[in-house]
py3Dmol code that shows the C-alpha trace and the ligand (Angstrom):
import py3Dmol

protein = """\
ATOM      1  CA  UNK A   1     103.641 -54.975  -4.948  1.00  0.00           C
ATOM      2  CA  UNK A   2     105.678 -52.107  -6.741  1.00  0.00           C
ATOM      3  CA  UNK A   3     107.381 -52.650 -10.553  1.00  0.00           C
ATOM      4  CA  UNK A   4     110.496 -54.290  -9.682  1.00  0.00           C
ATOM      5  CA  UNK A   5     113.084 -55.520 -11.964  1.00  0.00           C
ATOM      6  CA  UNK A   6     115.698 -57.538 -10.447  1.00  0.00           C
ATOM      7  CA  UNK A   7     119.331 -58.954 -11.919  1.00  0.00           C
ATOM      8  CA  UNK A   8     121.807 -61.363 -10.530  1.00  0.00           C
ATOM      9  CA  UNK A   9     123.842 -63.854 -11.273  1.00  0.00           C
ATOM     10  CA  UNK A  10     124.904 -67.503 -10.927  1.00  0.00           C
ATOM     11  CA  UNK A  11     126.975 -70.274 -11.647  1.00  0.00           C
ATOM     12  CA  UNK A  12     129.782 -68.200 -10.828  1.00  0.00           C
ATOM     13  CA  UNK A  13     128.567 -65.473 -13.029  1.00  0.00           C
ATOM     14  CA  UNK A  14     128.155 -68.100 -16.204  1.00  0.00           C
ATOM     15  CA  UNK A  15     124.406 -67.314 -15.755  1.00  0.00           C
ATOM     16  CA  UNK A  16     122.952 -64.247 -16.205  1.00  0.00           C
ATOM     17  CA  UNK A  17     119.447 -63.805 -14.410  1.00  0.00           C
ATOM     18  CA  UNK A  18     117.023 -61.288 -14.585  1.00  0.00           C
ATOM     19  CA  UNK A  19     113.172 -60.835 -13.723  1.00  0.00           C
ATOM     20  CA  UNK A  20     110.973 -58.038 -13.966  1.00  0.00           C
ATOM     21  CA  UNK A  21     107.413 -57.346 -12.585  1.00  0.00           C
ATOM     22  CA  UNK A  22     105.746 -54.505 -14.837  1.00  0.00           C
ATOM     23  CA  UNK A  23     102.265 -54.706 -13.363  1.00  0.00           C
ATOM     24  CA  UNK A  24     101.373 -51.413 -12.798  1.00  0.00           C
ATOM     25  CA  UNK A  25     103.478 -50.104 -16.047  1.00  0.00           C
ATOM     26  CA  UNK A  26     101.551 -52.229 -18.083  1.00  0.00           C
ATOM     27  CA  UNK A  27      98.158 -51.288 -16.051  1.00  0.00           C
ATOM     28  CA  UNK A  28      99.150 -47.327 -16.961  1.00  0.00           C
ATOM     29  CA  UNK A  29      99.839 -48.586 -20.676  1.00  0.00           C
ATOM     30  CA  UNK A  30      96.565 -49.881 -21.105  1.00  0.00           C
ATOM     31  CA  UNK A  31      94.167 -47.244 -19.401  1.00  0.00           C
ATOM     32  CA  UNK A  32      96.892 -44.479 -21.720  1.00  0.00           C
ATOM     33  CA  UNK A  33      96.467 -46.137 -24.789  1.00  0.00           C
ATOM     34  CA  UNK A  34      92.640 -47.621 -24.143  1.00  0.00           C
ATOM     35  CA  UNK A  35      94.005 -51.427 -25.600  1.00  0.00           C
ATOM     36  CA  UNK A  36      91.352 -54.172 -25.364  1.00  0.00           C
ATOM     37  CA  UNK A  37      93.031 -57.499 -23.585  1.00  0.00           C
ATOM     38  CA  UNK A  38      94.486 -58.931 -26.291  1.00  0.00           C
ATOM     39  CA  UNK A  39      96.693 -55.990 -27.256  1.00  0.00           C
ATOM     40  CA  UNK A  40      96.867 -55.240 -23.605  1.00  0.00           C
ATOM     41  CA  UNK A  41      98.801 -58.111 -23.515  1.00  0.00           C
ATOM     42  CA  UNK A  42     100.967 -58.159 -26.712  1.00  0.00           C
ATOM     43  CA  UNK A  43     101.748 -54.684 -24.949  1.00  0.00           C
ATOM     44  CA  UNK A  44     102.614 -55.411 -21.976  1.00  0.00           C
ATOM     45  CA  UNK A  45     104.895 -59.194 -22.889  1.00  0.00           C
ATOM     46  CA  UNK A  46     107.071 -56.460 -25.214  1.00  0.00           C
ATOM     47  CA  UNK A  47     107.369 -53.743 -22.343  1.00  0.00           C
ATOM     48  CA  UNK A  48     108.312 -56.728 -19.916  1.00  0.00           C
ATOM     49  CA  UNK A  49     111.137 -57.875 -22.825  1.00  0.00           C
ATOM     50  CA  UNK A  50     111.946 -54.319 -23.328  1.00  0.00           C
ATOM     51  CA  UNK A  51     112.641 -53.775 -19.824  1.00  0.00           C
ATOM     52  CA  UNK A  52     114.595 -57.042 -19.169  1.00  0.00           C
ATOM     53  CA  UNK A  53     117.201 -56.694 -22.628  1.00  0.00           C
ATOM     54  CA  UNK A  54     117.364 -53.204 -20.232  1.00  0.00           C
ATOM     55  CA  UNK A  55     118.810 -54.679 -17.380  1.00  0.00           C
ATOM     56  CA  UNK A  56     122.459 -53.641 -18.033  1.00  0.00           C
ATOM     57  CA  UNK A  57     121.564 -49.884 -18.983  1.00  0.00           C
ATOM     58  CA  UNK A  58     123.819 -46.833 -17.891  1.00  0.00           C
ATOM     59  CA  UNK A  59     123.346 -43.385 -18.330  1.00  0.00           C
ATOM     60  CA  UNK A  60     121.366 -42.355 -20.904  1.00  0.00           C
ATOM     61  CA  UNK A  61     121.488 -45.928 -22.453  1.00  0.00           C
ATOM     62  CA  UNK A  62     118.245 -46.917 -24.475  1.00  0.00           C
ATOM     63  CA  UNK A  63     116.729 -50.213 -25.918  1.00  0.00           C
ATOM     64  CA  UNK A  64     113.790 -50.641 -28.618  1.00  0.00           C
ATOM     65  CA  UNK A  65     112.081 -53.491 -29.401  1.00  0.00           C
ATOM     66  CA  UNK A  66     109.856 -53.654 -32.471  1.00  0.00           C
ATOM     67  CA  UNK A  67     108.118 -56.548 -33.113  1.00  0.00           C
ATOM     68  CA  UNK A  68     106.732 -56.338 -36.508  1.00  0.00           C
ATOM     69  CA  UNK A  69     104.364 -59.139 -37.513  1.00  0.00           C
ATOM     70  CA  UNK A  70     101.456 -59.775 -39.739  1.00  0.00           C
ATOM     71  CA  UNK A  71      98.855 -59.787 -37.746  1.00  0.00           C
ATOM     72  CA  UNK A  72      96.251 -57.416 -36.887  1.00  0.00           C
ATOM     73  CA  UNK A  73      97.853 -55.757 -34.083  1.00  0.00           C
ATOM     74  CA  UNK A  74     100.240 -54.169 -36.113  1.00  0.00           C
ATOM     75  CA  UNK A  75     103.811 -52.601 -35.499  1.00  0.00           C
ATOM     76  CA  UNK A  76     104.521 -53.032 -31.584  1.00  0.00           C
ATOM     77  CA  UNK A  77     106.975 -51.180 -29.954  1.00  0.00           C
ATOM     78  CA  UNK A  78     108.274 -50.730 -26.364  1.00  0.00           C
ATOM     79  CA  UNK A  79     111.225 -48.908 -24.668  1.00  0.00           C
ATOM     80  CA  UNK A  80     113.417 -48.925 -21.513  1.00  0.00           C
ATOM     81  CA  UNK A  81     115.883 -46.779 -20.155  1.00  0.00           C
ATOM     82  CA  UNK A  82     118.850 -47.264 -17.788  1.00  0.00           C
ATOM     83  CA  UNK A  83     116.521 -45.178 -15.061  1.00  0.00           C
ATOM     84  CA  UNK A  84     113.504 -48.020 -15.191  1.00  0.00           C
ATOM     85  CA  UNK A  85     110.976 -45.960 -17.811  1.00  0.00           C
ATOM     86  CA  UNK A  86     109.185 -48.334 -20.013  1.00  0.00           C
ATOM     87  CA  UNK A  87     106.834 -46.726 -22.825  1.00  0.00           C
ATOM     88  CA  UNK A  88     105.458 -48.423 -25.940  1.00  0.00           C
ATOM     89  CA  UNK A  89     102.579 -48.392 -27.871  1.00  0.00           C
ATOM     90  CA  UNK A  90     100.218 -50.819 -30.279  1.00  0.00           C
ATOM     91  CA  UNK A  91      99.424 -49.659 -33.589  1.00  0.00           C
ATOM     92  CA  UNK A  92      95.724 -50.815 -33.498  1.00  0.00           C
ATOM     93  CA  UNK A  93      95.193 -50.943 -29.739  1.00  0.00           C
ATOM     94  CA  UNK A  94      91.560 -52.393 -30.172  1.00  0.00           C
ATOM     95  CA  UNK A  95      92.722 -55.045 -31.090  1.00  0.00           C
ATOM     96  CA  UNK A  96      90.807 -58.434 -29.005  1.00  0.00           C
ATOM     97  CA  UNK A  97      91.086 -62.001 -30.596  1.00  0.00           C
ATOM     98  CA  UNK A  98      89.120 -64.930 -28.941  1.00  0.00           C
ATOM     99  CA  UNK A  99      90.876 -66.879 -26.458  1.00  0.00           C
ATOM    100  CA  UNK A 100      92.863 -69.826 -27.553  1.00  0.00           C
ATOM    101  CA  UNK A 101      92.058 -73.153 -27.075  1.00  0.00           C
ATOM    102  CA  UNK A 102      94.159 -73.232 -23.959  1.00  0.00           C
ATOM    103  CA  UNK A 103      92.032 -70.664 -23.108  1.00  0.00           C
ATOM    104  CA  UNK A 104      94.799 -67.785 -23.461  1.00  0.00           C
ATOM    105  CA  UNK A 105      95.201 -64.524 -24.619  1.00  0.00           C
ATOM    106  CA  UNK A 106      96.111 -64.812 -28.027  1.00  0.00           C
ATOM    107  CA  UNK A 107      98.946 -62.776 -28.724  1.00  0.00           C
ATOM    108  CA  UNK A 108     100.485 -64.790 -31.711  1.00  0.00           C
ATOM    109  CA  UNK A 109      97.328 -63.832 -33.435  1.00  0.00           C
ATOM    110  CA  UNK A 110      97.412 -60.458 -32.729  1.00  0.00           C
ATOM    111  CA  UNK A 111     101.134 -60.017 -33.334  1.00  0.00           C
ATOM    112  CA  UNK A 112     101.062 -62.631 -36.433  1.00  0.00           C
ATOM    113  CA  UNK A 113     103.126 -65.207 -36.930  1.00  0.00           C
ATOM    114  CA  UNK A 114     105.364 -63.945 -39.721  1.00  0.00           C
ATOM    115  CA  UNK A 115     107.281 -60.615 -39.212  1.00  0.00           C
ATOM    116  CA  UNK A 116     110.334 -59.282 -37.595  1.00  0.00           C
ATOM    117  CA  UNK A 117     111.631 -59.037 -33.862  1.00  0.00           C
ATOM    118  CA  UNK A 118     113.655 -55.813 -33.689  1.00  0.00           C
ATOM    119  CA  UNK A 119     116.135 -55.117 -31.060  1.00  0.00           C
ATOM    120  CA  UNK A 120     117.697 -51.812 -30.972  1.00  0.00           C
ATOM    121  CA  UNK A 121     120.420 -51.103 -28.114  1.00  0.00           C
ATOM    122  CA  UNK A 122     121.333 -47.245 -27.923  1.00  0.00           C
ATOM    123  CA  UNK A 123     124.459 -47.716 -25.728  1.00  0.00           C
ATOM    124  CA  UNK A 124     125.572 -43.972 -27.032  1.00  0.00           C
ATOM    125  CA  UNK A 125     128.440 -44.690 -29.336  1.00  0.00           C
ATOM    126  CA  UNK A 126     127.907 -43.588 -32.682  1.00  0.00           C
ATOM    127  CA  UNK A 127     125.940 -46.225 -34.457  1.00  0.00           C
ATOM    128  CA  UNK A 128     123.256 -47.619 -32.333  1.00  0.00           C
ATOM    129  CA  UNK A 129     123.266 -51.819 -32.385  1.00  0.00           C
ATOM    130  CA  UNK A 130     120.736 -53.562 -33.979  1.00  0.00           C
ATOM    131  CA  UNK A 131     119.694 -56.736 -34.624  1.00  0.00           C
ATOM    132  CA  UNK A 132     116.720 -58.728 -35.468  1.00  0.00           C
ATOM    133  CA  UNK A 133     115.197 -62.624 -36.007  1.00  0.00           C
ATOM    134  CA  UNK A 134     112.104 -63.384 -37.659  1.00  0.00           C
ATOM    135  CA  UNK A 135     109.527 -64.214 -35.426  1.00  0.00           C
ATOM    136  CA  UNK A 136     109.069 -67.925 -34.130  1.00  0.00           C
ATOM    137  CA  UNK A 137     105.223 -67.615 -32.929  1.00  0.00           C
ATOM    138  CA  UNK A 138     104.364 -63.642 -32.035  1.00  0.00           C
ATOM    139  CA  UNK A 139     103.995 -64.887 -28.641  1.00  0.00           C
ATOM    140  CA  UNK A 140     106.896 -62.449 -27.457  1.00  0.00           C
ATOM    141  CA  UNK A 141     108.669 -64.546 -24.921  1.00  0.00           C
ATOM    142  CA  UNK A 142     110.061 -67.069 -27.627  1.00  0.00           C
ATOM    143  CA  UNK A 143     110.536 -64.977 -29.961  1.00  0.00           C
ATOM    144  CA  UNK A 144     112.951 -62.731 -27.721  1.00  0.00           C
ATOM    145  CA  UNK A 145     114.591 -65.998 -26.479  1.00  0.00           C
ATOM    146  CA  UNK A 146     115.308 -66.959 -30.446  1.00  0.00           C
ATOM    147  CA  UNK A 147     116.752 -63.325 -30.761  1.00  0.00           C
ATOM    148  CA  UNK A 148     119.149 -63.771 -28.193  1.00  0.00           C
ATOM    149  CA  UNK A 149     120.746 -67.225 -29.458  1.00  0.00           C
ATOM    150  CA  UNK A 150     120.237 -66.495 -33.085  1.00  0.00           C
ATOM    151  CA  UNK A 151     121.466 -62.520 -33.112  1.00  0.00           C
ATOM    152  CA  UNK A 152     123.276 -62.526 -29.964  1.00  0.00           C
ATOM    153  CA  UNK A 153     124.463 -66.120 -29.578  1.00  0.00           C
ATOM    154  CA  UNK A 154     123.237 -66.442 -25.953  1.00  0.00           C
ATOM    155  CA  UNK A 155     121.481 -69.578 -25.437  1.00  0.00           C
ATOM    156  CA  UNK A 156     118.676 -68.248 -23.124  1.00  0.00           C
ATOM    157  CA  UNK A 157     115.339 -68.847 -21.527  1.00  0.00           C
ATOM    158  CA  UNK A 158     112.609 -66.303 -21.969  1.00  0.00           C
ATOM    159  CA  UNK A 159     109.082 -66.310 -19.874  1.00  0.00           C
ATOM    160  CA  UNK A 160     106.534 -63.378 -20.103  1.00  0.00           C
ATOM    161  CA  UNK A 161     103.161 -63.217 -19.549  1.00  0.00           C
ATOM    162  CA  UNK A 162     100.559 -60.854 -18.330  1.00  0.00           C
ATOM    163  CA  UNK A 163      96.897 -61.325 -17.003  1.00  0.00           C
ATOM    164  CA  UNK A 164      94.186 -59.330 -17.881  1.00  0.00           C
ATOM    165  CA  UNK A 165      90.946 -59.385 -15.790  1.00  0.00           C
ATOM    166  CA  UNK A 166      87.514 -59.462 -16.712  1.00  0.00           C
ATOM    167  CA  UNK A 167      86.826 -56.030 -16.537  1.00  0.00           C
ATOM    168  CA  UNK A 168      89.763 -55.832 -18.724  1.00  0.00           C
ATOM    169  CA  UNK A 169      92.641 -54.035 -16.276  1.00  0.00           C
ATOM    170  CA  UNK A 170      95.946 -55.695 -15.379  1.00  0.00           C
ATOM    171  CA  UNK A 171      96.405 -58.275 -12.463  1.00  0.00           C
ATOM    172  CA  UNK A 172      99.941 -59.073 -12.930  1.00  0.00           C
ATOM    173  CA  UNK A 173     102.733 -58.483 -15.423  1.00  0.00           C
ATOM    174  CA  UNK A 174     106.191 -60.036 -15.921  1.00  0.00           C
ATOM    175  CA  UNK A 175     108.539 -61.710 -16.919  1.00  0.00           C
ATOM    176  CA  UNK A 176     112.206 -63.776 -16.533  1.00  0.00           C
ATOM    177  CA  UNK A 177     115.376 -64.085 -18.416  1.00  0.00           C
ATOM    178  CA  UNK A 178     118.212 -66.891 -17.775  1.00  0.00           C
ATOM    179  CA  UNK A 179     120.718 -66.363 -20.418  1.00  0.00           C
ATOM    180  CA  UNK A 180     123.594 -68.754 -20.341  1.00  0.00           C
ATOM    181  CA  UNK A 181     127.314 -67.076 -20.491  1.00  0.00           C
ATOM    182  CA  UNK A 182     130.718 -68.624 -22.104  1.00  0.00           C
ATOM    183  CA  UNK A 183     132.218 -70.727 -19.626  1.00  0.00           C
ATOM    184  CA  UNK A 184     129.078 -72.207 -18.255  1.00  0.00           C
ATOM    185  CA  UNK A 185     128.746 -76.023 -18.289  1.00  0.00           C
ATOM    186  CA  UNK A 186     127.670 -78.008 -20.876  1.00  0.00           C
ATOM    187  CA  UNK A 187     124.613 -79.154 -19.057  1.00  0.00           C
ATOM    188  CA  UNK A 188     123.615 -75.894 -18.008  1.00  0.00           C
ATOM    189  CA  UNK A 189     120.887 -74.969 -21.303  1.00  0.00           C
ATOM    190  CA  UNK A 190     119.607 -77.801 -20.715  1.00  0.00           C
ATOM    191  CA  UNK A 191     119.031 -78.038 -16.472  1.00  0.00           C
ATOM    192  CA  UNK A 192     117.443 -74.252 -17.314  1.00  0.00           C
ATOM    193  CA  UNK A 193     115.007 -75.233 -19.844  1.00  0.00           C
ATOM    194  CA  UNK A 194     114.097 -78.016 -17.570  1.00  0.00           C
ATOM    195  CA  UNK A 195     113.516 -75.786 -14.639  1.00  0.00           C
ATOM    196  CA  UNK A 196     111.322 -73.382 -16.208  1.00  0.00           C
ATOM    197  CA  UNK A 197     109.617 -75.864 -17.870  1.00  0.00           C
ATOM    198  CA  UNK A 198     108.499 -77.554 -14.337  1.00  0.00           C
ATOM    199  CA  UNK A 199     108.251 -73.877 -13.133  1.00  0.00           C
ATOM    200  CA  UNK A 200     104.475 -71.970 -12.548  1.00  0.00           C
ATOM    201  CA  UNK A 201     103.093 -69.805 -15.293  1.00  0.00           C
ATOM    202  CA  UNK A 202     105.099 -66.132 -14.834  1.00  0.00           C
ATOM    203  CA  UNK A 203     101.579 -64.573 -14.194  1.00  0.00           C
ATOM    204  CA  UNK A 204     100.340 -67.054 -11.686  1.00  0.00           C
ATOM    205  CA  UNK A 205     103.917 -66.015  -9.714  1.00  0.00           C
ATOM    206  CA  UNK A 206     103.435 -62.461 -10.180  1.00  0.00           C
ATOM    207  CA  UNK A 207      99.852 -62.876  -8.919  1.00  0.00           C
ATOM    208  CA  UNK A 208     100.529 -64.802  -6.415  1.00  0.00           C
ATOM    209  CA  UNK A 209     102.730 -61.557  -4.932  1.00  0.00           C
ATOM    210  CA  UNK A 210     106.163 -63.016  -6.030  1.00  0.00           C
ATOM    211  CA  UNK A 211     108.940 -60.446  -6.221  1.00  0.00           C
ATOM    212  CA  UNK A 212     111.320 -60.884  -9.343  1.00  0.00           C
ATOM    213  CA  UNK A 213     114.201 -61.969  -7.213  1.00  0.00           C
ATOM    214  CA  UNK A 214     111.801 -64.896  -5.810  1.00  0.00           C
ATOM    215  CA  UNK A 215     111.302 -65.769  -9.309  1.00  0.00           C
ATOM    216  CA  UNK A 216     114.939 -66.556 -10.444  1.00  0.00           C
ATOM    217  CA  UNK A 217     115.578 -68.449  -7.317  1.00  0.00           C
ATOM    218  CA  UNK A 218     112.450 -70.636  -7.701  1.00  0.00           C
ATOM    219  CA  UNK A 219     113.800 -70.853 -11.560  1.00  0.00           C
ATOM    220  CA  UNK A 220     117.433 -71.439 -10.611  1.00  0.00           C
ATOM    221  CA  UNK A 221     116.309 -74.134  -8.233  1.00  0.00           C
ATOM    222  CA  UNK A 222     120.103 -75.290  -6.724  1.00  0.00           C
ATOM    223  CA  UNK A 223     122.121 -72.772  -8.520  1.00  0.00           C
ATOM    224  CA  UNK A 224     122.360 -69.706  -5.573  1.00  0.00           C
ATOM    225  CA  UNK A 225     121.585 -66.485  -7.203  1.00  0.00           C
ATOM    226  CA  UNK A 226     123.847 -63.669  -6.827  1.00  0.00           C
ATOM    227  CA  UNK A 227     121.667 -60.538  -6.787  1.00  0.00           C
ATOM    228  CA  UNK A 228     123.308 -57.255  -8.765  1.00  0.00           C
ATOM    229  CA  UNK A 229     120.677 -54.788  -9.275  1.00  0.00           C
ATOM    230  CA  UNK A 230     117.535 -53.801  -8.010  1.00  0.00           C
ATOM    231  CA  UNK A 231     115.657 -51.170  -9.838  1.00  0.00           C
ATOM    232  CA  UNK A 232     112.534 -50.020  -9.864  1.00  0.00           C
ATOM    233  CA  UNK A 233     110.707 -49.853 -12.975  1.00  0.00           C
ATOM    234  CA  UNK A 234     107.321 -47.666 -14.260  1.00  0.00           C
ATOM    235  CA  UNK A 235     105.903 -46.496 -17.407  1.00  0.00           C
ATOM    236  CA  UNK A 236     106.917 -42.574 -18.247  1.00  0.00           C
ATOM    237  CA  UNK A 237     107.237 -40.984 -21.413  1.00  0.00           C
ATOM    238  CA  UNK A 238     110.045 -38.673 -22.550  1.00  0.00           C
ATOM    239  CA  UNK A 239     107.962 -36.195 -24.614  1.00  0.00           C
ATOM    240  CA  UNK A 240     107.635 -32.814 -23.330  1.00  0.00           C
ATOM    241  CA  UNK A 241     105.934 -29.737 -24.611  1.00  0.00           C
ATOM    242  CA  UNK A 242     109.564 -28.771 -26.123  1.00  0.00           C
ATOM    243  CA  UNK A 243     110.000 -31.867 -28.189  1.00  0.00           C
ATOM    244  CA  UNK A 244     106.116 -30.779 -29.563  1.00  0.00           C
ATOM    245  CA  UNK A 245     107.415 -27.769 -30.743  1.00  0.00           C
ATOM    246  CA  UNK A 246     109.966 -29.552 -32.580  1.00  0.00           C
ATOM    247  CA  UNK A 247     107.315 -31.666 -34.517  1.00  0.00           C
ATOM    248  CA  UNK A 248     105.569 -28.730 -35.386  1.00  0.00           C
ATOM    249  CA  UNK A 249     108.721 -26.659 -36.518  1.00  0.00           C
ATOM    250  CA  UNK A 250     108.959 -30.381 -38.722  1.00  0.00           C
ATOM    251  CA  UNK A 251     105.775 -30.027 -39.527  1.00  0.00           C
ATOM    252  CA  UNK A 252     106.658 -26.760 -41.364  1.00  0.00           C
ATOM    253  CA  UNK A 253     104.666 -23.517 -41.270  1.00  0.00           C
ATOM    254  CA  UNK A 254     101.951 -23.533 -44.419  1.00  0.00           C
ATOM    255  CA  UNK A 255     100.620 -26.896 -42.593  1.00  0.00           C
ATOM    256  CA  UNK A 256     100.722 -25.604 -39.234  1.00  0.00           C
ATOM    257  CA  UNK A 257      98.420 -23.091 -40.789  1.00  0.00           C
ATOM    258  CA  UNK A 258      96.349 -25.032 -42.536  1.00  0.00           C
ATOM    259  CA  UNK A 259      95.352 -26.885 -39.590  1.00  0.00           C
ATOM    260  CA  UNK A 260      94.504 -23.452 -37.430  1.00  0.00           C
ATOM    261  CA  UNK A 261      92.648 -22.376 -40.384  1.00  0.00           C
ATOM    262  CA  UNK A 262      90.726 -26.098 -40.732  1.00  0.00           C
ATOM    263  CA  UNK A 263      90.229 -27.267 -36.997  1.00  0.00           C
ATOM    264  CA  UNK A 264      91.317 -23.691 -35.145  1.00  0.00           C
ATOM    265  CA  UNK A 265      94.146 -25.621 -33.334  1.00  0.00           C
ATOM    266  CA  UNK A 266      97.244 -27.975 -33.872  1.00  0.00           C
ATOM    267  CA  UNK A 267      96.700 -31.315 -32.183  1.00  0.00           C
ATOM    268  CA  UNK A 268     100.176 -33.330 -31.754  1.00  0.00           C
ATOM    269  CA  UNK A 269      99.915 -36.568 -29.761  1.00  0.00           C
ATOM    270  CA  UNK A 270     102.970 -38.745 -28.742  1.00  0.00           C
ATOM    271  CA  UNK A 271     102.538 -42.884 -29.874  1.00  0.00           C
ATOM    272  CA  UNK A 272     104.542 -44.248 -26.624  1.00  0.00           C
ATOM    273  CA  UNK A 273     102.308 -42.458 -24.212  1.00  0.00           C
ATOM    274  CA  UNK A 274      98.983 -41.173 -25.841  1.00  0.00           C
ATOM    275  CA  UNK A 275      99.722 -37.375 -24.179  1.00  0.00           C
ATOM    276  CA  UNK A 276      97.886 -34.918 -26.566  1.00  0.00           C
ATOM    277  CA  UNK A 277      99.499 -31.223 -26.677  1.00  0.00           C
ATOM    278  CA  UNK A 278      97.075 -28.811 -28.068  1.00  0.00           C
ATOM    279  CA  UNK A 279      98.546 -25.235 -29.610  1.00  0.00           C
ATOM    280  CA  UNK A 280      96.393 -22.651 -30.492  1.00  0.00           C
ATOM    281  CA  UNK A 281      97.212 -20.008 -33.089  1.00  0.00           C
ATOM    282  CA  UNK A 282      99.075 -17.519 -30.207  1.00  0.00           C
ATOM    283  CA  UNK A 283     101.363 -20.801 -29.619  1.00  0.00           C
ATOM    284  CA  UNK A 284     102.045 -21.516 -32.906  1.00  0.00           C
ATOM    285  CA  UNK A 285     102.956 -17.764 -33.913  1.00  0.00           C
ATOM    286  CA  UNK A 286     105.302 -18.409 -31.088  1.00  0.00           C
ATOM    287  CA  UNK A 287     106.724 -21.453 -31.939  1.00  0.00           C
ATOM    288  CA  UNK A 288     107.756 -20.331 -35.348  1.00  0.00           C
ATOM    289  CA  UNK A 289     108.590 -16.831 -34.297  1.00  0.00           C
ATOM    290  CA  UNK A 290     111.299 -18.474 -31.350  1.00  0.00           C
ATOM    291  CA  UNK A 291     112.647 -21.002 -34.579  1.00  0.00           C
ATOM    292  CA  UNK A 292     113.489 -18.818 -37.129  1.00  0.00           C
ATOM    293  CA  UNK A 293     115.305 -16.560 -34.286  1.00  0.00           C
ATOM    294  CA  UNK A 294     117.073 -19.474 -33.604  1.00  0.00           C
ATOM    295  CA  UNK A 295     117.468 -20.297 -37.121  1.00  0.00           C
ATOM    296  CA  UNK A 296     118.914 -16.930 -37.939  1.00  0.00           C
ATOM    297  CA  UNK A 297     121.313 -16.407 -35.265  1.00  0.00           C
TER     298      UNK A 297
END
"""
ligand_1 = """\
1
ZN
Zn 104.866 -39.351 -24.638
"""
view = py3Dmol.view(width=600, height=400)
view.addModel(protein, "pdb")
view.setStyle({"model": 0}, {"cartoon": {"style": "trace"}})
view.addModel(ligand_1, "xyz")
view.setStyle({"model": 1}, {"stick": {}})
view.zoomTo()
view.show()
């Protein structure tokens, strides 16, 4: 099945719905950034969240999630765009904790259970939004439904999960979002917890070949869901060769040297996708040459 992310609505638009499947972005995560199952799937719950706080994007619309916690996975971060891309990365992607006793991955271990979940929404006005929550259990899914009724004020329900095989690649990614609108009733928080409560493991649906828009209807149970948007989703990187050269013109000129004098060649790699751009001495000459032109015009 292809990366999907669905949104509707329900309840006569009191309920917002969204699901996402992110298999195959979170598949091209791992294999880009070599993470070992755990962190494959600390990476792949944030993409999933990432892409579902997405759902409403226009234009060149972005939204970052950082989820900074003490553990030994370090800084996570993930992206979406209004056009489906997902990117993110793991600080220490080989990172692999021992299942938990329910035989899980254990991403609250990796992630820690102290730190920071960090939303920023880049909805192109002139101060992005941001807003954050300290984190309820590093498991990703609650802690991105206690940043939308603590920081947003949205009582919502959160699932994400992904599954990992042996041989350590992705079987199934994904995820679900019910958030509950002004003007709902007052037994609606409550008949949504209940449903997802009774409803199968997110990864178990996904693998089972679910699309997203199955998802919310088996989670909405007698509420009819409205569907808005389908979109598909993927992992892709914005960096470019161009965006290098900016780095290195950062970098400044004496270092750019150094390292063609130390290693013969300037290495720059991106985080969110693990692309490596290599400049050799001609390209650097270049790149500086083309700067201060620009600089001095
Ligand atoms: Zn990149």
């Amino acid at each position: 099945m292809h990366d999907m992310l669905v949104r509707g609505t329900a309840a006569d638009g009191t309920v917002l719905a969204c699901a996402v499947v992110a298999t195959h972005a979170t598949e091209e995560a791992r294999q880009r950034h070599g993470t070992l199952p755990t962190a494959t799937a600390a990476l792949g719950r944030a993409l999933v969240a990432a892409a579902m706080l997405g759902a409403t994007l226009k234009g060149r619309q972005t939204v970052m999630v950082r989820v900074l916690g003490d553990g030994p996975l370090g800084p996570l971060v993930s992206e979406s765009t209004a056009d489906g891309a997902l990117r993110g990365y793991v600080t220490y992607p080989r990172t692999d904790l021992p299942p938990t006793s329910a035989r899980k991955l254990d991403v609250g271990g990796a992630v820690g259970r102290r730190g920071i979940f960090h939303v920023t929404r880049d909805l192109g006005l002139r101060d992005p939004y941001q807003g954050s929550v300290p984190l309820v259990s590093g498991e990703i899914g609650e802690d991105l439904a206690a940043y939308l009724v603590q920081s947003e004020q949205v009582p919502s329900v959160v699932a994400v999960g992904v599954l990992v095989s042996p041989e350590e690649r992705v079987l199934a990614s994904g995820g679900l979002m019910l958030q509950v609108m002004p003007g709902a009733p007052p037994w609606m928080p409550a008949y949504l917890e209940e449903r997802a409560r009774a409803l199968p493991a997110v990864t178990q649906m996904v693998r089972g070949g679910a699309t997203p828009d199955e998802m919310l209807r088996m989670a909405l149970g007698d509420l009819p869901l409205a569907v808005r948007e389908e979109r598909p989703v993927r992992f892709a990187c914005r960096c470019s060769p161009r965006k290098v050269e900016d780095v290195l013109v950062a970098l400044g000129r004496a270092e750019a040297d150094r390292l063609l004098r130390e290693e013969g060649r300037v290495e720059v790699q991106c985080r969110f996708c693990g692309e490596r751009y290599v400049l050799g001495a001609p390209e650097v000459a270049a790149v500086f040459e083309a700067s201060s032109a620009r600089d001095g015009a």
